[in-house]
C-alpha positions as CSV (number, residue, x, y, z in Angstrom):
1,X,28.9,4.6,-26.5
2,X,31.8,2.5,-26.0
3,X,32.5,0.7,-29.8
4,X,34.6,-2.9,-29.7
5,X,37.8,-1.4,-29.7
6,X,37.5,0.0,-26.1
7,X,36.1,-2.4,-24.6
8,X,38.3,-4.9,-26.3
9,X,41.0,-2.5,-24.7
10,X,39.0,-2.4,-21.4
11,X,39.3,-6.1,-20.8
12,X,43.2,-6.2,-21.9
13,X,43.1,-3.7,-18.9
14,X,41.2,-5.4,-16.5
15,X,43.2,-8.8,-17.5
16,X,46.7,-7.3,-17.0
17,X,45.2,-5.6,-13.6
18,X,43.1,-8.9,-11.7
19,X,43.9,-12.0,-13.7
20,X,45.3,-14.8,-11.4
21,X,45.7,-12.9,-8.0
22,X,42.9,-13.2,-5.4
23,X,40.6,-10.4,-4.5
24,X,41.0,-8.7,-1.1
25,X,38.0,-6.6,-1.2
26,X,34.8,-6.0,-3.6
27,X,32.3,-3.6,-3.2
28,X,29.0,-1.7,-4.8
29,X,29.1,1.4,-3.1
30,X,26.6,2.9,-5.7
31,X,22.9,1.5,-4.4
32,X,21.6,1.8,-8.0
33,X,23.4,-1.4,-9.1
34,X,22.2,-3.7,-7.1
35,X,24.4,-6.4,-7.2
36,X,25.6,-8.8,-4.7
37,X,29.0,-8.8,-4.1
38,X,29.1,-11.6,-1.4
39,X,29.9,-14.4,-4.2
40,X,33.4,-12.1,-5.6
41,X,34.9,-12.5,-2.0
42,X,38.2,-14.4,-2.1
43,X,37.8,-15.2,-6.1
44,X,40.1,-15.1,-8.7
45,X,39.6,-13.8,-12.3
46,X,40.2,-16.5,-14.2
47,X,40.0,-14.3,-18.0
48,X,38.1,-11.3,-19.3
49,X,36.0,-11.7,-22.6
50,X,34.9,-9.0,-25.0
51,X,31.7,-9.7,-27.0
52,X,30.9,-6.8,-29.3
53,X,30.4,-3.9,-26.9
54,X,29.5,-6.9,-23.8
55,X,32.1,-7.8,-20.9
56,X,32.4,-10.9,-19.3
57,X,35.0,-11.3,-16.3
58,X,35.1,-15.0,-15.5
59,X,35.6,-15.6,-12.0
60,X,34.3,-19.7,-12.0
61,X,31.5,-21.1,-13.4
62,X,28.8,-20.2,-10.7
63,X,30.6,-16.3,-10.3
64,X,30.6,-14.4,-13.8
65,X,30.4,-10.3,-13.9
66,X,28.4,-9.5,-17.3
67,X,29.1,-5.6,-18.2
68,X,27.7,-3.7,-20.7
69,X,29.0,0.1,-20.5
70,X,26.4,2.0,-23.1
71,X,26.8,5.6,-23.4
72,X,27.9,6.5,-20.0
73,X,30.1,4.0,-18.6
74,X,33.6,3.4,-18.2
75,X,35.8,1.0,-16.2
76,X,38.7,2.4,-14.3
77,X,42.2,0.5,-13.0
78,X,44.0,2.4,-10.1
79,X,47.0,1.2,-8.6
80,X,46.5,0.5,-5.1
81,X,46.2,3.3,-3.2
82,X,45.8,6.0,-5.7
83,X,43.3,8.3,-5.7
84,X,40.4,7.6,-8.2
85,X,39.2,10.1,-10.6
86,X,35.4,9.7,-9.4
87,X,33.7,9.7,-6.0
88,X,33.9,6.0,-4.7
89,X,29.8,6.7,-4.0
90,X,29.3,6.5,-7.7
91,X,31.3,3.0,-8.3
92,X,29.3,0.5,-9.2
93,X,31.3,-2.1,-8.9
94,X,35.0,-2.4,-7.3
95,X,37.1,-5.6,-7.1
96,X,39.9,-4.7,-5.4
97,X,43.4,-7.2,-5.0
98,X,46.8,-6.2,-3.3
99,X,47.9,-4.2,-6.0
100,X,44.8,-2.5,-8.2
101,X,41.3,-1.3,-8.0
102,X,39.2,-1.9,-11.0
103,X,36.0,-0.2,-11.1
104,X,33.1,0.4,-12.6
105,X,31.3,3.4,-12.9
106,X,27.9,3.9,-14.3
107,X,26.3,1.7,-17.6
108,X,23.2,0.2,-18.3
109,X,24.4,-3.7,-17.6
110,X,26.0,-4.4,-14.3
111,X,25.2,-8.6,-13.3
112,X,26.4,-10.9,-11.5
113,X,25.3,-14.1,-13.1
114,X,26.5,-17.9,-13.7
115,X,27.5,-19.7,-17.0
116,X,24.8,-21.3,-18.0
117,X,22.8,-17.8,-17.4
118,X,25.5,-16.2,-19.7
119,X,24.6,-19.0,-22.2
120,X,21.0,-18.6,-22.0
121,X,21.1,-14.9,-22.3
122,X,19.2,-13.6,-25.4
123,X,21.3,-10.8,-25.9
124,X,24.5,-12.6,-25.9
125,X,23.6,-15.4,-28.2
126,X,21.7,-12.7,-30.4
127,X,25.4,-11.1,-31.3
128,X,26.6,-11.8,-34.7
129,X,30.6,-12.5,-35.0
130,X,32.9,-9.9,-33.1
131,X,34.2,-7.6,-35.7
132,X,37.5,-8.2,-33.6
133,X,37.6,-11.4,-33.3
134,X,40.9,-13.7,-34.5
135,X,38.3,-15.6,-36.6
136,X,36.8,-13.0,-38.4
137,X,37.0,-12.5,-41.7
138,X,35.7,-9.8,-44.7
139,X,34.4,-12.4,-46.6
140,X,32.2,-14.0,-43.0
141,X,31.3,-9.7,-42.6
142,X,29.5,-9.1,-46.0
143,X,27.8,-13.0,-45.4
144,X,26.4,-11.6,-42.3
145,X,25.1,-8.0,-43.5
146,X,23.7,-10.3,-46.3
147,X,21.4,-11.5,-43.4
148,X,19.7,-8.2,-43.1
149,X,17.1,-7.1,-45.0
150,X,17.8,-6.2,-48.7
151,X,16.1,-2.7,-48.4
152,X,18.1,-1.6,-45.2
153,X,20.8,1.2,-45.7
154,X,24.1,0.1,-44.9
155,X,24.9,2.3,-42.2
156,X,21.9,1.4,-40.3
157,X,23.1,-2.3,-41.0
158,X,26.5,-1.8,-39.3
159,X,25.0,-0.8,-36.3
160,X,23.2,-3.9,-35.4
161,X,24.9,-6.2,-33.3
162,X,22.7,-9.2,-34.4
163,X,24.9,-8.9,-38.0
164,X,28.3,-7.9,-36.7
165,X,29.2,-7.1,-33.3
166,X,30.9,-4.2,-32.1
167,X,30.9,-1.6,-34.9
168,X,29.2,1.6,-33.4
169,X,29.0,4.9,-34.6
170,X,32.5,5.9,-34.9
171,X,33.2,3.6,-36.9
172,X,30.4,3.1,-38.8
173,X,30.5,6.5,-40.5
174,X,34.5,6.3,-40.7
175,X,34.4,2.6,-42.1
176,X,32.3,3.6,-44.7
177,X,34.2,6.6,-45.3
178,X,37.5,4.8,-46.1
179,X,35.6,1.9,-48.7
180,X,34.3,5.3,-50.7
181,X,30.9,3.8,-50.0
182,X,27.9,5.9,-49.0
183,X,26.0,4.8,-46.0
184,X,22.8,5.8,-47.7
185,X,22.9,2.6,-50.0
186,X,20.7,-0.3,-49.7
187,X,22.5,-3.9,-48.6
188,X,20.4,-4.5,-51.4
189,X,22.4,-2.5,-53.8
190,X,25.6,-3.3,-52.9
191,X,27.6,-5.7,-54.4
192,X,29.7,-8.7,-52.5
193,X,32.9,-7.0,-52.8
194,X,31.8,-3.5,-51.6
195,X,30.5,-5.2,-48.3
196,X,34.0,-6.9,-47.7
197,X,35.4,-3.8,-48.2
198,X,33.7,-1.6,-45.8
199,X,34.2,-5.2,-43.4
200,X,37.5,-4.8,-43.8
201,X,38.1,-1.5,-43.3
202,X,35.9,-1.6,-40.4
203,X,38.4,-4.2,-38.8
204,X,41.2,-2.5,-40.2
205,X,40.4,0.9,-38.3
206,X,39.7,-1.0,-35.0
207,X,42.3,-3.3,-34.6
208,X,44.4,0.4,-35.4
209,X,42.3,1.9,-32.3
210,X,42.6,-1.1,-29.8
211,X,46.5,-1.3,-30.3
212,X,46.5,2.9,-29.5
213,X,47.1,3.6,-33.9
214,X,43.7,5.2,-33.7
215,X,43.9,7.4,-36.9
216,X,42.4,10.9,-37.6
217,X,39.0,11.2,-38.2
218,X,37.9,11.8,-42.0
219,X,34.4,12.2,-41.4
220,X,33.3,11.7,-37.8
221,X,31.8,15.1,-36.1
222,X,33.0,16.6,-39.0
223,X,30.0,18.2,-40.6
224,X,30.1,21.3,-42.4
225,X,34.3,20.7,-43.0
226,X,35.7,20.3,-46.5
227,X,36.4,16.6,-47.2
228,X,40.2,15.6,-46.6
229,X,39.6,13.7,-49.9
230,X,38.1,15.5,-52.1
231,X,37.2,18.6,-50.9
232,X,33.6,18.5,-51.0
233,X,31.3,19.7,-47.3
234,X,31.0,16.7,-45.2
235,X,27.3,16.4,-44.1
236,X,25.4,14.5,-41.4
237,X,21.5,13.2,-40.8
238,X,20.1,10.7,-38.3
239,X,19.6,7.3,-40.0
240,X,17.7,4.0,-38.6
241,X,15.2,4.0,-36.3
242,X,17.0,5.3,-33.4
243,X,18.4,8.2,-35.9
244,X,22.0,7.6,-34.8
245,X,24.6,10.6,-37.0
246,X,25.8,9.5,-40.0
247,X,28.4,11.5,-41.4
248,X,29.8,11.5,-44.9
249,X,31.1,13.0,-48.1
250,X,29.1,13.1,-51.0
251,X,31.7,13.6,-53.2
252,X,33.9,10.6,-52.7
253,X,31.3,8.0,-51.6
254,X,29.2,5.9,-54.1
């Protein structure tokens, strides 16, 4: 699944590509997402907003394109003319202007909605603070995992977008990797300054990945391999309800 530093990449993309020029053609060659294009015709992107793992291209108040990319999707910028890398049957969504194609291919949230639906939307207002976000802060992190329940493990915690928004499995397991904090512990358990650690390492490694710094993984998909750190075998299990890999050391994590 796309984590926050992608798709906060994705919009920089999509910003640099479509902001301020008009479209000249839009499209949804794909049946399957069912959205009507008619309203895109002519507009002009006015900015491009990352919410956690959510998109939202502005195109006016009545016109707003709400994305969500999940495990499969991806958004795609061609210069004009260029051949794209998938069949144009499987775009979902292409808004075309005189010099780029962006496209969507694929996800489980395509919309074309208004503003005050994007307001309204219970999933969007749901989404704790954007791990990302200029505002964010260690200290506002571990006050918002303090909002889950005590007996939850922290790694579990990190991946619910009602605490902090757009964390996700990469960096989950890598976060908690580089505080020396096990996932396995209980919010519970863990004191203030641990959680503004593993916060702030959390930014630390995304805002590395979205500026194109993304460091080598320590633990990720790295079961079975001696521990960079300490030398110890690197393990993995499902955790939470939806059993989501977490992998860490149990040497160097407390």
């Amino acid at each position: 699944m796309a984590e926050g530093d992608v798709v906060h990449r994705t919009a920089r993309r999509l910003d640099a590509a479509l902001r301020d020029v008009p479209l000249t053609a839009v499209g949804s060659p794909d049946p399957r997402a069912r959205v009507d294009v008619a309203r895109l015709e002519g507009r002009t992107l006015e900015r491009v907003e990352a919410r956690g793992k959510h998109l939202l291209l502005r195109f006016g108040r009545d016109a707003v394109v709400h994305s969500h990319l999940g495990m499969s999707g991806a958004w795609h910028v061609y210069p004009r003319g260029v051949r794209w890398r998938r069949p144009r049957r499987s775009a979902w969504l292409v808004l075309s202007t005189s010099s780029a194609d962006a496209v969507q291919f694929g996800g489980p949230r395509l919309a074309l909605v208004d503003e005050a639906r994007v307001r309204r939307d219970p999933v969007l207002r749901a989404l704790g603070l954007d791990v990302l976000a200029p505002d964010f802060t260690p200290q506002l992190g571990e006050r918002a995992l303090r909002g889950g329940e005590a007996s939850r493990e922290l790694g579990d915690a990190l991946l619910d977008q009602r605490l902090i928004a757009g964390v996700g499995n990469v960096y989950k397991s890598e976060a908690c990797f580089a505080a020396g904090i096990s996932p396995w512990r209980r919010l519970g358990e863990i004191g203030a300054d641990e959680l503004s650690r593993v916060c702030a390492d959390a930014r630390a490694l995304m805002r590395d990945g979205l500026e194109g710094r993304r460091r080598a993984r320590r633990v990720y998909r790295r079961a079975r391999q001696p521990c960079l750190r300490c030398g110890s075998t690197i393990r993995s299990s499902g955790q939470g309800d939806a059993a989501r890999t977490t992998y860490w050391c149990r040497g160097c994590q407390k």
